[in-house]
C-alpha positions in Angstrom: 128.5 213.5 92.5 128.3 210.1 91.9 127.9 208.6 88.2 126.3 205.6 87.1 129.9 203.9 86.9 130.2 205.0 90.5 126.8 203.3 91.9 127.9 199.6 89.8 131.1 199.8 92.1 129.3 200.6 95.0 126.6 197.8 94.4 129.1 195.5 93.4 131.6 196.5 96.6 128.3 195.6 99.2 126.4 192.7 97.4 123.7 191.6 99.0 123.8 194.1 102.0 123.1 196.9 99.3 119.4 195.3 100.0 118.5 198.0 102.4 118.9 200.8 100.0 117.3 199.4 97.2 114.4 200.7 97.1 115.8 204.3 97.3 118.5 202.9 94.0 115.9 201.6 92.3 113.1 204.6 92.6 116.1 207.2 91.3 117.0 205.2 88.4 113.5 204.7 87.4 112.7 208.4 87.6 116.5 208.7 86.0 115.0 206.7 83.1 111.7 208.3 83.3 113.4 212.1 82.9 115.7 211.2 80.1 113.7 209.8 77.7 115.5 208.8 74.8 118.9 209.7 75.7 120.9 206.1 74.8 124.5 207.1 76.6 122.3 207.9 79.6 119.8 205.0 79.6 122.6 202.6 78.8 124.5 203.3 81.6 121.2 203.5 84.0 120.1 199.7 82.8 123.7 198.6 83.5 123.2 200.2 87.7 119.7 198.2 86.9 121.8 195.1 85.6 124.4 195.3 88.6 121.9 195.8 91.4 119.7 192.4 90.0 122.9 190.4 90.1 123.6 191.5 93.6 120.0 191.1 94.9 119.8 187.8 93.3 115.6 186.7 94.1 115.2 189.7 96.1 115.0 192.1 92.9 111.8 190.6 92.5 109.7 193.7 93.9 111.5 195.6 90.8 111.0 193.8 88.3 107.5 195.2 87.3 108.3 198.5 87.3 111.3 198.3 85.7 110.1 196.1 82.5 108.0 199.0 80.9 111.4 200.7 80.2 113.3 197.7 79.1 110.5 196.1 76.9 110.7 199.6 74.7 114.5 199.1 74.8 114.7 196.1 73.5 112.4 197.3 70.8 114.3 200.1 69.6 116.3 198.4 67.0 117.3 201.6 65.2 119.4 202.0 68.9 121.9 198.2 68.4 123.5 199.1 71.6 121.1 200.1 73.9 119.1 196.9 72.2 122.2 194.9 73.4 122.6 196.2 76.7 119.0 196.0 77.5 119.7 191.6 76.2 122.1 191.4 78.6 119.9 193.0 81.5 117.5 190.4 80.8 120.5 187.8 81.2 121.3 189.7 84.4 117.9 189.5 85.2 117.3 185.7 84.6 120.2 184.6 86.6 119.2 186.7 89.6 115.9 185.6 89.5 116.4 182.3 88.7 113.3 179.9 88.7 111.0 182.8 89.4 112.0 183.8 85.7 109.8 182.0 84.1 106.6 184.4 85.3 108.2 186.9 82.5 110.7 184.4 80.4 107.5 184.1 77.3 107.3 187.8 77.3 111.6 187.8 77.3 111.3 185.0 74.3 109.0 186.5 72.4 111.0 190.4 72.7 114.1 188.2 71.6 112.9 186.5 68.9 111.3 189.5 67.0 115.0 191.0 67.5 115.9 188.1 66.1 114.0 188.3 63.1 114.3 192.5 62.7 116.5 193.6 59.5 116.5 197.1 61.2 118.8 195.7 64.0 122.1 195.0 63.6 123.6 191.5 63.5 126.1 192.3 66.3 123.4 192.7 68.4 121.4 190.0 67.4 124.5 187.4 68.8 124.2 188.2 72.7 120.7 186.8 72.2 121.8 183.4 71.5 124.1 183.9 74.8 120.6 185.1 76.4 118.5 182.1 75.7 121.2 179.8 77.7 120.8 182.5 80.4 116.8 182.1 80.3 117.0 178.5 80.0 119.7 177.7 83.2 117.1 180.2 85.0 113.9 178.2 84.3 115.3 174.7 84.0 113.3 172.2 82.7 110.7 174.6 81.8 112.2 176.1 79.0 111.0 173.3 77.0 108.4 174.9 75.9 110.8 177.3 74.1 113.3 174.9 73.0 111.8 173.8 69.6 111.9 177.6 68.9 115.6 178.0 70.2 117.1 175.0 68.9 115.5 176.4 65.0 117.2 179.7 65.2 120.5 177.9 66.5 120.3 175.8 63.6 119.8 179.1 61.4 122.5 180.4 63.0 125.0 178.5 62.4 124.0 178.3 59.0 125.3 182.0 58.6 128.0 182.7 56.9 129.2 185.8 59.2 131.7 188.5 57.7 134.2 189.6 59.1 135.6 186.3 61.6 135.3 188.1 64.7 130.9 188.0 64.1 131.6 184.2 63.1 133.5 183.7 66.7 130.9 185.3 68.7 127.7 183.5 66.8 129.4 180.3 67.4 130.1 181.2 70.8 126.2 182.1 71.6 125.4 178.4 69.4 127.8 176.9 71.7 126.9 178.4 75.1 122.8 177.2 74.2 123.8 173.8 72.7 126.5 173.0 75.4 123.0 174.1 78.2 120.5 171.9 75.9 123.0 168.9 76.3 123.2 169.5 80.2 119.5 169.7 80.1 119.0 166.8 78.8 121.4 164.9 81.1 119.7 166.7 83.9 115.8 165.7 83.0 116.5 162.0 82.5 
């Protein structure tokens, strides 16, 4: 029997030439996913196959994409969940870096999921941090197009480092999400001019 843990490996071990058996990964962890409904452990560890096969497909997870957003939008809205919420932020930085450019069909619908994260009480402030780290990822993927989200990034950055986090190791991981998205709007700006 092979476990989720297994299939990452295996993905991981072929790259790119997993390619021809994608389809076939893709349709069981979708009906995976379909069958288990709300069972974190075993969603968690079926987004992170998800996550693995995007970064090894690169633009050629594309076909998948569709399909597999009706089960990560809900993820990413289940707040009450922090870290399936979490997992399912860094599947979409998993996603944006495969997909590159071609990210920015689905990067308002990724902003907008992120932001009312953001802006939940019900979720937990560890998981709101990777979504700072996930806004660099969006923004390298899309380029100069994320301007039209950088207003909007640039005020919660400023928010967030307003915070005054408890215990030190939240502190160390907001500034490191401020510093990933500041250190991408600086090469941005470099990059555009």
């Amino acid at each position: 029997m092979i476990t989720d843990g297994h299939a990452q490996s295996i993905i991981r071990k072929f790259g790119h030439d997993i390619k021809p058996s994608a389809d076939r990964i893709m349709t069981l962890i979708l009906q995976l996913i379909s069958l288990v409904g709300k069972v974190s452990t075993v969603l968690e560890d079926a987004f992170l196959v998800v996550g693995t096969l995007a970064s090894s497909l690169e633009q050629d997870f594309e076909p998948y994409i569709t399909a597999f957003l009706q089960f990560l939008f809900p993820a990413l809205k289940a707040h009450e969940d922090s870290q399936l919420c979490t997992i399912a932020v860094g599947i979409i930085g998993d996603i944006s870096r495969a997909l590159g450019e071609k990210t920015k069909e689905y990067s308002a619908g990724f902003m907008q999921l992120l932001s009312e994260n953001l802006q939940s009480n019900a979720l937990n402030r560890d998981a709101k941090i990777p979504i700072l780290e996930c806004f660099g990822d969006i923004a390298l993927a899309i380029g100069p197009a994320f301007e039209d989200y950088l207003d909007h990034a640039m005020n919660v950055l400023r928010q967030a480092g307003s915070i005054t986090p408890n215990p030190v190791s939240t502190r160390i991981s907001l500034e490191k999400g401020a510093d990933s998205h500041y250190s991408f709007s600086l090469t941005m700006s470099f990059r555009t001019t």
